[in-house]
Structure formats: structure tokens, C-alpha cells
ZALUM-570488 format. One record per atom (N, C-alpha, C): atom name; x, y, z; residue in three letters; residue number from 1. Coordinates in pm, whole numbers, plus 50000, padded with zeros to 5 digits. Layout:
BEGIN
(CA,(X,Y,Z),ALA,NUM)
...
***
This chain:
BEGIN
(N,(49393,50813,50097),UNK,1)
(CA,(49480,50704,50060),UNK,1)
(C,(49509,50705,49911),UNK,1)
(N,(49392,50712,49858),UNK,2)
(CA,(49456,50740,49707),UNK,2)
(C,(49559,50882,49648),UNK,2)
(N,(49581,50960,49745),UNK,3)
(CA,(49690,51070,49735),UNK,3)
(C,(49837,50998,49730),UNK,3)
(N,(49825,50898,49823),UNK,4)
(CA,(49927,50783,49873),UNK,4)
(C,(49990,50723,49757),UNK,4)
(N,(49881,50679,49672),UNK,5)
(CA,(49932,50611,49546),UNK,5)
(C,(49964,50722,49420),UNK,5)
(N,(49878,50823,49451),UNK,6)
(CA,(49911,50915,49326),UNK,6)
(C,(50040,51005,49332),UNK,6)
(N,(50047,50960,49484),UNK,7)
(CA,(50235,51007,49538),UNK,7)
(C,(50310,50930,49436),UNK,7)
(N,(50321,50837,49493),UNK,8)
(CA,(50362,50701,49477),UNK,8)
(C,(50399,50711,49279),UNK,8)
(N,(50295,50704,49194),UNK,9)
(CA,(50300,50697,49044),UNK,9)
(C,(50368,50772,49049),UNK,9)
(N,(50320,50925,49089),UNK,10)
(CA,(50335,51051,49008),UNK,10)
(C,(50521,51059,48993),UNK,10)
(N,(50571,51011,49129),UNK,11)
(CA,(50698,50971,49113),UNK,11)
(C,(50837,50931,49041),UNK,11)
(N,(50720,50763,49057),UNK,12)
(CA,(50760,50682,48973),UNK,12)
(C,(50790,50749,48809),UNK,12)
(N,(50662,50795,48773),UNK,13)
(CA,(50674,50820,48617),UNK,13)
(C,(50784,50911,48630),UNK,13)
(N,(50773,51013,48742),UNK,14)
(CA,(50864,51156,48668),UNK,14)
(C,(51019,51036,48651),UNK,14)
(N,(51060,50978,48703),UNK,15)
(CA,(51193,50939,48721),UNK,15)
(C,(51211,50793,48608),UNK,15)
(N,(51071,50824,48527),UNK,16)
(CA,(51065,50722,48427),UNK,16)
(C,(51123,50571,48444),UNK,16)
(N,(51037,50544,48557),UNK,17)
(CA,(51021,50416,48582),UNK,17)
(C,(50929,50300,48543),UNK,17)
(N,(50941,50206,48507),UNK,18)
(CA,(50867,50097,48523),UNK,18)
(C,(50799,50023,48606),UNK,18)
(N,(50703,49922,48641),UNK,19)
(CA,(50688,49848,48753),UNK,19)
(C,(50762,49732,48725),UNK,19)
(N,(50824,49674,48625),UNK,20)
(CA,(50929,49569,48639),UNK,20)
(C,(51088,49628,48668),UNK,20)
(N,(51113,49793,48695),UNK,21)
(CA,(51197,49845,48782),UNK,21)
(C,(51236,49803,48864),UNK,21)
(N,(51093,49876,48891),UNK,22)
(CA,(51126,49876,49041),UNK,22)
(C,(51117,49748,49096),UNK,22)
(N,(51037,49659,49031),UNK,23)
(CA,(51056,49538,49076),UNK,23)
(C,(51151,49387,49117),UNK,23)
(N,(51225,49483,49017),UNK,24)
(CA,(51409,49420,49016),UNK,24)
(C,(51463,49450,49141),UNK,24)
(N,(51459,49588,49154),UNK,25)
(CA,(51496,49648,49290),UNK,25)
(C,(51470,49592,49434),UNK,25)
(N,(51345,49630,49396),UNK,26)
(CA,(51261,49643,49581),UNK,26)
(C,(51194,49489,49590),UNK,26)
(N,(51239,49371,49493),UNK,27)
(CA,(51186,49215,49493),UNK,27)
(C,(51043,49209,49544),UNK,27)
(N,(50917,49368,49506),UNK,28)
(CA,(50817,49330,49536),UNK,28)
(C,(50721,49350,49393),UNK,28)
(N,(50643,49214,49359),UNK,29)
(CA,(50612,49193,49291),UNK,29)
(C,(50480,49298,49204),UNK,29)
(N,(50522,49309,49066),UNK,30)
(CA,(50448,49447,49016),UNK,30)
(C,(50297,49458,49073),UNK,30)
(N,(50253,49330,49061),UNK,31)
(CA,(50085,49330,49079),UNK,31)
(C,(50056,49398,49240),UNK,31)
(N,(50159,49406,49328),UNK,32)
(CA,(50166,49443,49462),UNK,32)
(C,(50170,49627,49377),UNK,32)
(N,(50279,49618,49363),UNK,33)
(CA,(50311,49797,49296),UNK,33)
(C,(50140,49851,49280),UNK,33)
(N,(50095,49781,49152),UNK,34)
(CA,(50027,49827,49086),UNK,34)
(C,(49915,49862,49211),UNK,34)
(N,(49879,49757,49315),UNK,35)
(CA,(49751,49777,49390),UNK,35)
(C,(49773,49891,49473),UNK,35)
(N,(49950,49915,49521),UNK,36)
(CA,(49983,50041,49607),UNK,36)
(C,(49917,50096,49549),UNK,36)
(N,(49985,50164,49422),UNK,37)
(CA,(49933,50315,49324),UNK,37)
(C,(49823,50319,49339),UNK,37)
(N,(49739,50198,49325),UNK,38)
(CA,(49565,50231,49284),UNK,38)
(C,(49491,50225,49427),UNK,38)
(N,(49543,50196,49537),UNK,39)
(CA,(49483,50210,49666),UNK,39)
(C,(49411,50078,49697),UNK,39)
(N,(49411,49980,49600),UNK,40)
(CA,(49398,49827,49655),UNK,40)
(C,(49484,49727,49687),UNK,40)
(N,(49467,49759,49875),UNK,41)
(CA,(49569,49669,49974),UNK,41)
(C,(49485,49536,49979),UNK,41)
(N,(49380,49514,49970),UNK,42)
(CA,(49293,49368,49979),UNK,42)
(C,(49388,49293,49928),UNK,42)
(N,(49465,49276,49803),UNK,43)
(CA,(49535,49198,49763),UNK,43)
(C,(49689,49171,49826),UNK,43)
(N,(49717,49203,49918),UNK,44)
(CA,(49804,49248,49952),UNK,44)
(C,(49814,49169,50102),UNK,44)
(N,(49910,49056,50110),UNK,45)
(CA,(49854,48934,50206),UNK,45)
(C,(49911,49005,50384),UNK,45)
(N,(49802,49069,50424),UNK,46)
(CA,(49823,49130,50538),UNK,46)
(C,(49867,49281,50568),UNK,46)
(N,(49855,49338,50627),UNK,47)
(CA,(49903,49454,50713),UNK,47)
(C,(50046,49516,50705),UNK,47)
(N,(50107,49398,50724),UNK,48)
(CA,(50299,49443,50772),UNK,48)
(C,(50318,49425,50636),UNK,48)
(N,(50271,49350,50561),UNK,49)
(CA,(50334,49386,50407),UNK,49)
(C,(50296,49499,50347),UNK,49)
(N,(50175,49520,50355),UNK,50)
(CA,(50105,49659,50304),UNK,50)
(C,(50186,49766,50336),UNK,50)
(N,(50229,49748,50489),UNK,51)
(CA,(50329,49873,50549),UNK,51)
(C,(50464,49866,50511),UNK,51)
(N,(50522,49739,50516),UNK,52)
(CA,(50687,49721,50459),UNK,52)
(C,(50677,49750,50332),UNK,52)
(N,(50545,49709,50233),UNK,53)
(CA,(50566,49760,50077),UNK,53)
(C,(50594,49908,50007),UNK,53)
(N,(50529,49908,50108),UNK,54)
(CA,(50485,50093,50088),UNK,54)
(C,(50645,50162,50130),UNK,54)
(N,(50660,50144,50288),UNK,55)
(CA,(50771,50215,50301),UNK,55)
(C,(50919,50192,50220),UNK,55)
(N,(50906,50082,50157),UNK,56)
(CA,(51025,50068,50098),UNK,56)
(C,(51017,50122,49934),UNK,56)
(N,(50876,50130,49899),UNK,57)
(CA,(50870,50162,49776),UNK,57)
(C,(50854,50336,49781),UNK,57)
(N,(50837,50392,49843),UNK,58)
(CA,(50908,50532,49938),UNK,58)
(C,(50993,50554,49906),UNK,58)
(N,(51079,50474,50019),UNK,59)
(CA,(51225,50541,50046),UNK,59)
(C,(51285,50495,49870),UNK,59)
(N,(51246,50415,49836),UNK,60)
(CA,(51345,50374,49693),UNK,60)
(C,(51324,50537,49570),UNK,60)
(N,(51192,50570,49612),UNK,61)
(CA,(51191,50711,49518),UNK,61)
(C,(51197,50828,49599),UNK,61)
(N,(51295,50838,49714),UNK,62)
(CA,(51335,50957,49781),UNK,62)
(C,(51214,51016,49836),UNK,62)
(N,(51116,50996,49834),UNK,63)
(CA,(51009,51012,49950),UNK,63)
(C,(50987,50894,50109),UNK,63)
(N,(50969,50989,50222),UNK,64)
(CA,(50947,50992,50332),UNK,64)
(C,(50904,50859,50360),UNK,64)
(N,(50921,50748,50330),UNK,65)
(CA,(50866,50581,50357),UNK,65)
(C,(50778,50612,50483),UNK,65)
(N,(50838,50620,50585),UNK,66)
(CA,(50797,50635,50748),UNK,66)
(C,(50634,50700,50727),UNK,66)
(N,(50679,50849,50682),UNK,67)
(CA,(50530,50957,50655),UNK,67)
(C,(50412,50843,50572),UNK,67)
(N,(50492,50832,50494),UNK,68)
(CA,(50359,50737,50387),UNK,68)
(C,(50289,50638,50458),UNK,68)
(N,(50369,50529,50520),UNK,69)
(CA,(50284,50424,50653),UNK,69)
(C,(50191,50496,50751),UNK,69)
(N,(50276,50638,50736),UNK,70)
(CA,(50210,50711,50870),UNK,70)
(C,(50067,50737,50832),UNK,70)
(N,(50062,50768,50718),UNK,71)
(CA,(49948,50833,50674),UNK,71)
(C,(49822,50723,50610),UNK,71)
(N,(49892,50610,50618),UNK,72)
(CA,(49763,50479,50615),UNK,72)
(C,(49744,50418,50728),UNK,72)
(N,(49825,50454,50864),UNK,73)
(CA,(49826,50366,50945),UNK,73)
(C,(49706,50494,51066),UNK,73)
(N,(49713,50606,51014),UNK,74)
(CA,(49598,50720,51089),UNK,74)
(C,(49482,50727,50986),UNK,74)
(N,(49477,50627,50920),UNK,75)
(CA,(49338,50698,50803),UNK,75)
(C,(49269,50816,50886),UNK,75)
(N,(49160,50843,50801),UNK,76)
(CA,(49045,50957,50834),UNK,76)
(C,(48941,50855,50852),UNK,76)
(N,(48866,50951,50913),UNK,77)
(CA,(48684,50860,50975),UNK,77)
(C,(48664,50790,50835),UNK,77)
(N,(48630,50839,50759),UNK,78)
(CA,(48579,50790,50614),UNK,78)
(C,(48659,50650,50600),UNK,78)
(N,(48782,50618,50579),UNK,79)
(CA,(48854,50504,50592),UNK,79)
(C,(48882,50406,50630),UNK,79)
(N,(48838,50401,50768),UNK,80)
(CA,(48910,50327,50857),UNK,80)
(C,(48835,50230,50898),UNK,80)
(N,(48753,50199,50769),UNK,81)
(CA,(48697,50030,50783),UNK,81)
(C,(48754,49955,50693),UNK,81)
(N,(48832,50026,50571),UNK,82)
(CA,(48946,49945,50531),UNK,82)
(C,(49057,49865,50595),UNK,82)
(N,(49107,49930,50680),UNK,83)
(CA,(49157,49857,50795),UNK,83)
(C,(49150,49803,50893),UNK,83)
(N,(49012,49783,50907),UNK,84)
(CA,(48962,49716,51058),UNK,84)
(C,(48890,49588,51009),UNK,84)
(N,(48795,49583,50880),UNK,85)
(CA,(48736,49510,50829),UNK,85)
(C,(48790,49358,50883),UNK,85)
(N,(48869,49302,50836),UNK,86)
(CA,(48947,49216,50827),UNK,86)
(C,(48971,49129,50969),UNK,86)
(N,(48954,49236,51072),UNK,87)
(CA,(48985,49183,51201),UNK,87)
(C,(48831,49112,51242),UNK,87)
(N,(48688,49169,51212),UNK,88)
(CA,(48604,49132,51224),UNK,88)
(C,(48503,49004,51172),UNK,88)
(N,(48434,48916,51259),UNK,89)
(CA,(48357,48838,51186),UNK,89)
(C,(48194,48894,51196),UNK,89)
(N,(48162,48882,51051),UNK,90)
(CA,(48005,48919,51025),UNK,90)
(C,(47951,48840,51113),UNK,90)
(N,(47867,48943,51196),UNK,91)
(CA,(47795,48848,51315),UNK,91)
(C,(47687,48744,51234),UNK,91)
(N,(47678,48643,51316),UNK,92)
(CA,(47613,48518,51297),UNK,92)
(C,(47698,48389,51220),UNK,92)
(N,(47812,48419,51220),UNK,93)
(CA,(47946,48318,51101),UNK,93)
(C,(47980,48271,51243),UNK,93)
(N,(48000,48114,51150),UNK,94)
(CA,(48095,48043,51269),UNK,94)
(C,(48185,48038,51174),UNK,94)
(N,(48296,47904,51273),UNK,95)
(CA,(48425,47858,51250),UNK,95)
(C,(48381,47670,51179),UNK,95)
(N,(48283,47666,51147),UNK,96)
(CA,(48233,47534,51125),UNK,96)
(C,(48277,47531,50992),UNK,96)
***
């Protein structure tokens, strides 16, 4: 996942961009940008944004939007409690 974001910069910079650019552009807010690049979605209020952020901040620098979701939405073994986390409650928690 962090290849994802170092896509993502390595991009950005060559085409000498900003994150208040792109942020004009793609109306998603830099602090969102910034967590893509660095691989922190926690901040990032849910799933479908994580995935709509990404793919649109993609396609806006001529890379594959679709591939990029694709490739957070299959993590590897190592990963894929980043994305599941969230659905789970630490056993013994209530709703009280």
C-alpha cells in the first residue's frame, strides 16, 4: 500500500503539483491527499471515500484509478487487518 502512495506523490511532484492543486480540482481536501500518499486511510471517514479518493486522485494524474482501488481493495496477508479492523468489536465491549 505504501507503493500506492509513492505512486501517487511520485506523480504528483513530476507534474509539479501541489496539494492545494489538486485540491482545487478533485474538491478533496489536502489533509485527505496527504494521508493517501503516506498510506494513512484511518483518517479518512470510511471505505467508499478511501476508494472514490484514490480513484479520482488517479485518474486526475493519468494513472489507472480502477488498478489503484484494485490494489487496496486485494491487500496481501500482511495487510488486510487494515481493512477489516474496523468492522470488528474487541471481544468483551458492549454498546452501553
Amino acid at each position: 500500500m505504501a507503493e500506492l502512495g509513492e505512486e501517487l506523490r511520485r506523480e504528483r511532484v513530476r507534474r509539479n503539483l501541489t496539494f492545494k492543486d489538486v485540491e482545487q480540482v478533485l474538491h478533496i481536501k489536502t489533509t485527505y491527499l496527504e494521508a493517501i500518499e503516506d498510506g494513512n486511510y484511518d483518517i479518512i471517514p470510511g471505505q467508499v471515500y478511501v476508494k472514490g479518493f484514490i480513484r479520482n486522485y488517479g485518474n486526475y494524474l493519468d494513472l489507472d484509478g480502477d488498478r489503484l482501488v484494485k490494489s487496496i481493495s486485494e491487500p496481501s496477508r500482511g495487510h488486510r487487518y487494515l481493512f477489516f479492523t474496523f468492522c470488528y468489536k474487541t471481544e468483551g465491549s458492549s454498546n452501553s
